[in-house]
C-alpha positions in Angstrom: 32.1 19.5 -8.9 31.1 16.6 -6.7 29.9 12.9 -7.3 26.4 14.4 -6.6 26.5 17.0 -8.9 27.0 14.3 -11.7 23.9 13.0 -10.6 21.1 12.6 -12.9 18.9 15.5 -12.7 15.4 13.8 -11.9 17.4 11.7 -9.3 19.0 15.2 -7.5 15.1 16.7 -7.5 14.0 13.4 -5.7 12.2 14.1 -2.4 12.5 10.8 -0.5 9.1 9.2 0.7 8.1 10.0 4.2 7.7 7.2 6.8 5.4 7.2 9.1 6.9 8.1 13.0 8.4 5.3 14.7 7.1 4.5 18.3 11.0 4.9 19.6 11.2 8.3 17.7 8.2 9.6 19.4 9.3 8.1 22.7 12.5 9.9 22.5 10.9 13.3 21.3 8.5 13.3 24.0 9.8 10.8 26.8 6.7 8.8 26.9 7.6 5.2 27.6 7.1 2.9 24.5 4.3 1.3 26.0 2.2 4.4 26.7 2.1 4.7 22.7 -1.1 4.3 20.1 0.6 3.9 16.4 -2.4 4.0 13.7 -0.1 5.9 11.1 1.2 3.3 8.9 -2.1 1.0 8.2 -0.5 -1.7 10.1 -2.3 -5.3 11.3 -3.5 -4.4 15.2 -3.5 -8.1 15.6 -0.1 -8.8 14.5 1.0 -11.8 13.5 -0.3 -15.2 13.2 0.9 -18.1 15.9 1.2 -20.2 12.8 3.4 -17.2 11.0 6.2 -17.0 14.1 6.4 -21.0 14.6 7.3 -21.1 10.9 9.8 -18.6 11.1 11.2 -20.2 14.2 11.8 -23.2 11.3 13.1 -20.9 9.3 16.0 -19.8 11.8 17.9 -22.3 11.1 19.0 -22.0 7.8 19.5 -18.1 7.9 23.3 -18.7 6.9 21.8 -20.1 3.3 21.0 -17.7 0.9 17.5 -17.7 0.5 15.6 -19.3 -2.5 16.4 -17.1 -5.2 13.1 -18.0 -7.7 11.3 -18.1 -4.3 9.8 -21.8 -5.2 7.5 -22.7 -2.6 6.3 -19.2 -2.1 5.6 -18.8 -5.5 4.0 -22.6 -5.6 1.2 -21.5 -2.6 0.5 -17.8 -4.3 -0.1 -20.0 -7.7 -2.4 -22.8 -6.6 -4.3 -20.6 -4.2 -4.6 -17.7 -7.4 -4.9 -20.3 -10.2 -1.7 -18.7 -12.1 1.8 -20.9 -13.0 4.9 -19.9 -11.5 5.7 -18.1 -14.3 3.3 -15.3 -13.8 4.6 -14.3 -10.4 6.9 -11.9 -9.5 8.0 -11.9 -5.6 9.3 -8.9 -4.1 10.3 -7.0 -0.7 7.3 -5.8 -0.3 5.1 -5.0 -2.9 6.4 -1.7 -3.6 9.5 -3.0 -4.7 7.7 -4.7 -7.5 6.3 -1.1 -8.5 9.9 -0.3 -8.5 10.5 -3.2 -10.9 8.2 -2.5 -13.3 9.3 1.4 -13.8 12.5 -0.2 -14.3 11.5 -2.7 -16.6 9.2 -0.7 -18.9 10.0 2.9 -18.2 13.0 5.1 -18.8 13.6 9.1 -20.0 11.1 9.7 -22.5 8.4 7.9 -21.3 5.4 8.5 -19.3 3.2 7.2 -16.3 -0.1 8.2 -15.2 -2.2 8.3 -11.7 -4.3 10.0 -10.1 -4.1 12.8 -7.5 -4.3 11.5 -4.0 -2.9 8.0 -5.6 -0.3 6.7 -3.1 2.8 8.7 -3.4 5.4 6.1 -4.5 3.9 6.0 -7.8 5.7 9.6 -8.8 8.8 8.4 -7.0 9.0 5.3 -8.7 8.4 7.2 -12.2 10.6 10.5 -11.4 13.5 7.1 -10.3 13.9 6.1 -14.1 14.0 9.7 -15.4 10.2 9.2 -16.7 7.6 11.7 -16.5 4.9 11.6 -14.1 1.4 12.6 -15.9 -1.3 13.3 -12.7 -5.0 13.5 -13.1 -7.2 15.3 -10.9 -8.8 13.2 -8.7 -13.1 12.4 -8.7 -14.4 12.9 -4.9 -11.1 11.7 -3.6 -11.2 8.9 -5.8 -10.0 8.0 -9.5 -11.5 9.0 -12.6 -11.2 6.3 -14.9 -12.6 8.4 -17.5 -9.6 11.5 -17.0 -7.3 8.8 -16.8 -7.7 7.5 -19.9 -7.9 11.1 -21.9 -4.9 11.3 -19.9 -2.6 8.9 -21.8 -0.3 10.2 -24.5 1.4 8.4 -26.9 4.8 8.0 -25.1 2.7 6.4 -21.8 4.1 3.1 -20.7 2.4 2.5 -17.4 -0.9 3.8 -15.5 -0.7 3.0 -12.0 -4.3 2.6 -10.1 -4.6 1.4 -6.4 -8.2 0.1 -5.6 -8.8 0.6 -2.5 -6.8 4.1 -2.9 -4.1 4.6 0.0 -4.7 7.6 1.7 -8.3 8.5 0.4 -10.1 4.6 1.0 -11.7 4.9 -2.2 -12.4 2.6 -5.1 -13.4 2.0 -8.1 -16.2 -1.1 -8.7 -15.2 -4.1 -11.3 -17.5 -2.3 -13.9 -15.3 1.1 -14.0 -12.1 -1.1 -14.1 -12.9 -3.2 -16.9 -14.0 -0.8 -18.6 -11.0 1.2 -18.6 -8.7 -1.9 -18.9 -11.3 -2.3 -22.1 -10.1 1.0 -23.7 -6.5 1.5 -22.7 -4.4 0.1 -25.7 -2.7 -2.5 -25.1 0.9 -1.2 -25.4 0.2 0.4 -21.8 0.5 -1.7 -18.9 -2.1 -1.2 -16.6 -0.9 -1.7 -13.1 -3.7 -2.2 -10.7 -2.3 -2.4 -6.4 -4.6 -4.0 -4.3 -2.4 -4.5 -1.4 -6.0 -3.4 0.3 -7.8 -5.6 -1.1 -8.6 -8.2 1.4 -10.4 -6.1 3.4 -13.3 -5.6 0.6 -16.7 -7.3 1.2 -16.4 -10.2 -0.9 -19.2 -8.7 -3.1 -16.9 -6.0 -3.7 -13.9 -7.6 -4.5 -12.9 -7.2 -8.5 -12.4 -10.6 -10.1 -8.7 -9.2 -11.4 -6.9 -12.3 -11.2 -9.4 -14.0 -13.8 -9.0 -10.9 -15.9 -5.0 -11.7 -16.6 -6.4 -14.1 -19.3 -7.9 -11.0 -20.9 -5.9 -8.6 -20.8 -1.9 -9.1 -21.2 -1.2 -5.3 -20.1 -2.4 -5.7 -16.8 -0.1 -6.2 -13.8 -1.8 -7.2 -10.4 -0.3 -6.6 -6.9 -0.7 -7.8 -3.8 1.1 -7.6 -0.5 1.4 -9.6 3.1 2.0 -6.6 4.8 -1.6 -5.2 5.4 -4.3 -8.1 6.0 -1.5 -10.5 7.0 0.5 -8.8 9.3 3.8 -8.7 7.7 4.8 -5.8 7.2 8.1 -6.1 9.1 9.1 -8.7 6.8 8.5 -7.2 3.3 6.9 -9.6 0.9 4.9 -8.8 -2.0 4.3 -10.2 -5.4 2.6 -9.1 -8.5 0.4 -11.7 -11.1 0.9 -10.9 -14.3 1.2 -12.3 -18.0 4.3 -14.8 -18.4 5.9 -12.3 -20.9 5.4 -9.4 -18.7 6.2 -10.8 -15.7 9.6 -12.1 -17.0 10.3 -8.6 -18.4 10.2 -7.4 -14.7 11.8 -10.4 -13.6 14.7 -9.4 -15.0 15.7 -6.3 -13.4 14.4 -8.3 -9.9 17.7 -9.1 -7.5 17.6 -12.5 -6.8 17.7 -13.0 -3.4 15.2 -9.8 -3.2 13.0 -11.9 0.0 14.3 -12.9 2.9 14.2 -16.4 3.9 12.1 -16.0 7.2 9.8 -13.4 4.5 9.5 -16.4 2.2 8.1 -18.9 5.3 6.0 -16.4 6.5 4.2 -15.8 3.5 3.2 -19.6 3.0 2.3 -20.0 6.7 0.0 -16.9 6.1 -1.9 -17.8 3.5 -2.3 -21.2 5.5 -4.4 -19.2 8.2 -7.5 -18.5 7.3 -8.6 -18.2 10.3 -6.4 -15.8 11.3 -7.4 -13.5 8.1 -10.8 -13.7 9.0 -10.5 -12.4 12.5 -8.2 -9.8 11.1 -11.2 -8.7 8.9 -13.6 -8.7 11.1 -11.5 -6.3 13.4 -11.1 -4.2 10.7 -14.8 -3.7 10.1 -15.6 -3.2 13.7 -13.0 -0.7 14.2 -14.0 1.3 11.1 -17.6 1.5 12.2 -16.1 2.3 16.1 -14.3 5.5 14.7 -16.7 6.6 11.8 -19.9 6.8 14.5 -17.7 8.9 16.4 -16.6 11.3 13.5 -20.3 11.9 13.0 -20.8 11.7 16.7 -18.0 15.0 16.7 -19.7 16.4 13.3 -16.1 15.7 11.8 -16.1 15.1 7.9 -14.5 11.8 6.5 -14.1 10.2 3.5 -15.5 6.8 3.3 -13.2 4.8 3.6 -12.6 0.3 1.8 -9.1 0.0 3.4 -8.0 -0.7 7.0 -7.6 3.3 7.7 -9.9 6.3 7.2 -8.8 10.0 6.5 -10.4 12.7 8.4 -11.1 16.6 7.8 -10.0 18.9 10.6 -9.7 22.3 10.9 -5.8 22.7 12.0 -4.3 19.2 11.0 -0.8 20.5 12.1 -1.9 21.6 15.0 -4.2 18.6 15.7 -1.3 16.1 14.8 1.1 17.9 17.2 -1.6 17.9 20.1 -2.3 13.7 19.4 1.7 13.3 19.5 1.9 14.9 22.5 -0.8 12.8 24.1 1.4 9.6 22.5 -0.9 9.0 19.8 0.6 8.7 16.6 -1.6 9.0 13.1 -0.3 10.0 9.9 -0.4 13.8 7.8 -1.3 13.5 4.3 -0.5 16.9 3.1 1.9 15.8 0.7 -0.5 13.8 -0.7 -2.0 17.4 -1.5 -4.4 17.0 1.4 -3.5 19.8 3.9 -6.4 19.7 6.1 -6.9 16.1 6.2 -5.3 13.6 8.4 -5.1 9.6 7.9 -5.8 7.3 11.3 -5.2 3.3 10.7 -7.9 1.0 12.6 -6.7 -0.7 15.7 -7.6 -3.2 18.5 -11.0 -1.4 20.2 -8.9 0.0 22.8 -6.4 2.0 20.4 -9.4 3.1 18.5 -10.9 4.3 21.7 -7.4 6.2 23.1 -7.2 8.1 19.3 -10.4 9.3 19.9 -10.1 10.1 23.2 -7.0 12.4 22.3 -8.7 13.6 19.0 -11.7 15.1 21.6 -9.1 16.8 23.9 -7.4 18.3 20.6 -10.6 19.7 19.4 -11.2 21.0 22.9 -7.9 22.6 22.7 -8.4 24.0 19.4 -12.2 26.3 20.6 
């Protein structure tokens, strides 16, 4: 008998969550020099990090000795004025999926339930098998979720249903009409957790008024990140908006010194530059449109995609994965998202966008 074998059971049948591959890993697999390499496998910002972002955190340097602001003050201050919340309705986190982590912990444990959709971004199930609850998963609607099944789906010991609009890996979404109607019917003894840590690339005519529906609805939890749109994702920060009751509930199982200093001055400075979001944006859309053309160009299927990625349907994904890697172009597999013939590509600068689909023709060439 070991310490592990005392382990609790759903903790021992955990399969940790897959990170995307590192630009020094592949380097060192293949011994192509660093800067030879295309990463668009972890839906990260292609252009980085705003000047206004680093000079704060060269501020910030200097008091790295100090603990951080443990209730996160001024952070929390600029995500409330510019969201029209109080303090008290935020919860900060490193990176927003450890707020999903939170709230599993704060409303979950064995006995209970949570329920997503297939194809719903896998740290959902691991943050739900983590507290010894069970994981109830609905079959997806063309890729996307069906607000309908996931409602049927709710049994009397559900605590949470988890929802990501825009969906991470699929790119789909649900409009405002679908969500409030569901938020409408769930009872209201079931948080409703709704991740939009994609949503600032939506048109603004897309974009659900969530925020606004906090005053409606208590049970709903919604989260945001800096790591997408912003370009921190090497920093961590997220937060969630919630109801002061709820949000104090998963306060409490929140360390307190959970984001970093330097995370906590970046996020401000970020939010300062919206000028730098826009541009961001507008990359975004040009890049999508750059790679979609040339899917249909190649007559390769896709699924349409409101995030800053787009999954794509090939034949021999392995195969087609190992051939990009090889040419030091790294995208991501989403089989284990129960997707074995689909990979996902992130949008980059023009130029990245141009090498992936440079490599993707010689793949298919080697695949005839």
């Amino acid at each position: 008998m070991t310490p592990c074998d005392l382990a609790p059971s759903y903790v021992r049948a955990i399969i940790p969550y897959p990170p995307g591959k590192p630009i020094s890993e592949l380097a060192r697999e293949m011994g192509i020099p660093e800067g030879a390499i295309v990463k668009l496998a972890s839906n990260e910002n292609p252009m980085g990090t705003s000047p206004r972002v680093l000079a704060a955190i060269e501020n910030a340097l200097m008091d790295i000795a100090r603990y951080p602001d443990g209730n996160g003050f001024e952070l929390k201050s600029a995500i409330a004025e510019k969201y029209g919340v109080s303090r008290n309705q935020i919860v900060l986190g490193n990176g927003s999926n450890d707020v999903l982590e939170f709230a599993a912990r704060a409303f979950m444990a064995p006995g209970a339930s949570a329920v997503y959709a297939q194809h719903a971004f896998a740290v959902y199930p691991l943050v739900t098998q983590a507290v010894g609850a069970r994981g109830i998963e609905v079959p997806a609607k063309d890729f996307g979720h069906d607000p309908k099944a996931l409602f049927e789906a709710i049994e009397e010991d559900t605590r949470i249903v988890f929802i990501a609009n825009p969906n991470n890996p699929t790119g789909t979404m649900l409009s405002s009409e679908a969500l409030l109607n569901f938020l409408e019917q769930v009872p209201r003894s079931v948080l409703v957790v709704l991740d939009e840590a994609y949503y600032e690339f939506l048109p603004d005519s897309l974009r659900p008024d969530s925020v606004a529906w906090l005053k409606k609805f208590p049970n709903l939890v919604v989260m945001r990140t800096f790591s997408k749109a912003y370009g921190l994702a090497g920093l961590r920060v997220g937060f969630a908006l919630a109801h002061q009751d709820v949000a104090d509930m998963i306060n409490r199982v929140r360390q307190p010194f959970n984001v970093n200093s330097l995370a906590q001055a970046a996020a401000v400075a970020a939010m300062q530059d919206e000028a730098f979001l826009a541009q961001c944006i507008e990359v975004n859309r040009t890049g999508m449109a750059q790679l979609t053309q040339a899917f249909k160009r190649l007559g390769i299927s896709y699924i349409p995609s409101f995030g800053n990625f787009v999954s794509f349907r090939i034949g021999n994904a392995t195969g087609m994965y190992q051939s990009l890697l090889k040419q030091g172009v790294i995208v991501r597999p989403v089989a284990n998202y129960g997707m074995p013939e689909y990979l996902r590509v992130s949008i980059g600068l023009e130029t990245e966008n141009a090498r992936f689909l440079q490599a993707l023709e010689a793949g298919l060439q080697e695949q005839k």
